[in-house]
C-alpha positions as CSV (number, residue, x, y, z in Angstrom):
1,X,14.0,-4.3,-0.7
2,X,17.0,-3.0,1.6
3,X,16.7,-3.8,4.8
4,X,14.9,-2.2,7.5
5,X,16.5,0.9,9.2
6,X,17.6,1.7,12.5
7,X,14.5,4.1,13.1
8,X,12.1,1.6,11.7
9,X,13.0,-1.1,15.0
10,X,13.5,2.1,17.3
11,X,9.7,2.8,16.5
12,X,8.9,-0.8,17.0
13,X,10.8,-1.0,20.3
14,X,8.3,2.2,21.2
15,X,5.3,0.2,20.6
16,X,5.9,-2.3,23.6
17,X,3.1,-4.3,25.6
18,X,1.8,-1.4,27.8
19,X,2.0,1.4,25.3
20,X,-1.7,1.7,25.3
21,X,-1.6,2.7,28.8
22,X,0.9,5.5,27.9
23,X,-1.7,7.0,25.4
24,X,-5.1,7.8,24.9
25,X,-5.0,6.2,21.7
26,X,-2.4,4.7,18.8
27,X,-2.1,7.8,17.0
28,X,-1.3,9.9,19.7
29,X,1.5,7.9,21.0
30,X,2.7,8.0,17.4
31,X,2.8,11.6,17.0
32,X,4.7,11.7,20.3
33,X,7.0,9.3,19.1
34,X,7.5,11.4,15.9
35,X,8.1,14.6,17.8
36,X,11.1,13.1,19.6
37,X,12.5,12.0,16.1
38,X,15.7,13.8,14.6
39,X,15.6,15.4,11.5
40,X,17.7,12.4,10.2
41,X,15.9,9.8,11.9
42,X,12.7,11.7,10.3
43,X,14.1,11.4,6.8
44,X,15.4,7.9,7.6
45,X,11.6,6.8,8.0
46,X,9.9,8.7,5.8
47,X,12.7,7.7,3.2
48,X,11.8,4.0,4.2
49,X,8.0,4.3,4.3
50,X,7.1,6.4,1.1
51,X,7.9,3.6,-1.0
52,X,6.2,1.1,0.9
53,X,3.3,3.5,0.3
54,X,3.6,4.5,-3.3
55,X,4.0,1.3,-4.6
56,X,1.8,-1.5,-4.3
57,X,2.6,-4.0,-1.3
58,X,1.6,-6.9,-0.9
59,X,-0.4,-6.8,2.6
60,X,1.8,-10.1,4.1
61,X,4.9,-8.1,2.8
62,X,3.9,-5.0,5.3
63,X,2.5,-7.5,7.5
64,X,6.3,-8.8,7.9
65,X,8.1,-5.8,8.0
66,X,5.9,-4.8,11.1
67,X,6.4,-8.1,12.8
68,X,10.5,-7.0,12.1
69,X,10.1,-4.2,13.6
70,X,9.7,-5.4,16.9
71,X,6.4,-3.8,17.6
72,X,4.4,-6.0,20.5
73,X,1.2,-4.3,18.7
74,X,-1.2,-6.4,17.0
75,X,-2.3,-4.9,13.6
76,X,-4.8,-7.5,12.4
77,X,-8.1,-5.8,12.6
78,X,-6.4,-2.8,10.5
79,X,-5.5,-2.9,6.8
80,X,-1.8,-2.7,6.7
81,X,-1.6,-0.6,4.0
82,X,-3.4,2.0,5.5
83,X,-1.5,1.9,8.8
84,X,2.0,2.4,6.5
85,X,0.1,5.5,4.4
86,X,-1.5,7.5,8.1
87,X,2.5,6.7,9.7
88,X,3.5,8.3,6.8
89,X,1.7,11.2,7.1
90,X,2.1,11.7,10.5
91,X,5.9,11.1,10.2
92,X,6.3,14.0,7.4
93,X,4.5,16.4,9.2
């Protein structure tokens, strides 16, 4: 796999240490960073996620490419292959 994009560490530079308090909850401050997204930073990501999605990942392999993107948010208790397919959809919409 090509390496990660630009938009894929400016999303995890968004989810820093105090994000939580910015938001009522994960998805929300998603879908506010989404909204601020160019079109070409929107087909950037959604270019880089829908494969991730679409073809079977191993969950260490998504596991990593969150850790690379810089994200200070813990995803263990979540299945990372369900995190990749709702950021998808909330990216494309």
């Amino acid at each position: 796999m090509s390496r990660e994009p630009v938009v894929w560490r400016k999303l995890g530079g968004y989810l820093h240490q105090d994000y939580m308090l910015d938001f009522p909850d994960f998805w929300s401050g998603i879908d506010a960073f989404s909204s601020d997204l160019s079109k070409a930073e929107r087909i950037e990501l959604i270019r880089f996620l829908r494969p991730l999605v679409e073809n079977e990942q191993p969950g260490g392999h998504l596991k990593k490419l969150w850790k690379n993107s810089g994200a200070q948010i813990n995803i263990t208790r979540v299945k990372p292959k369900e995190l990749f397919e709702e950021l998808l959809k909330r990216v494309s919409e």
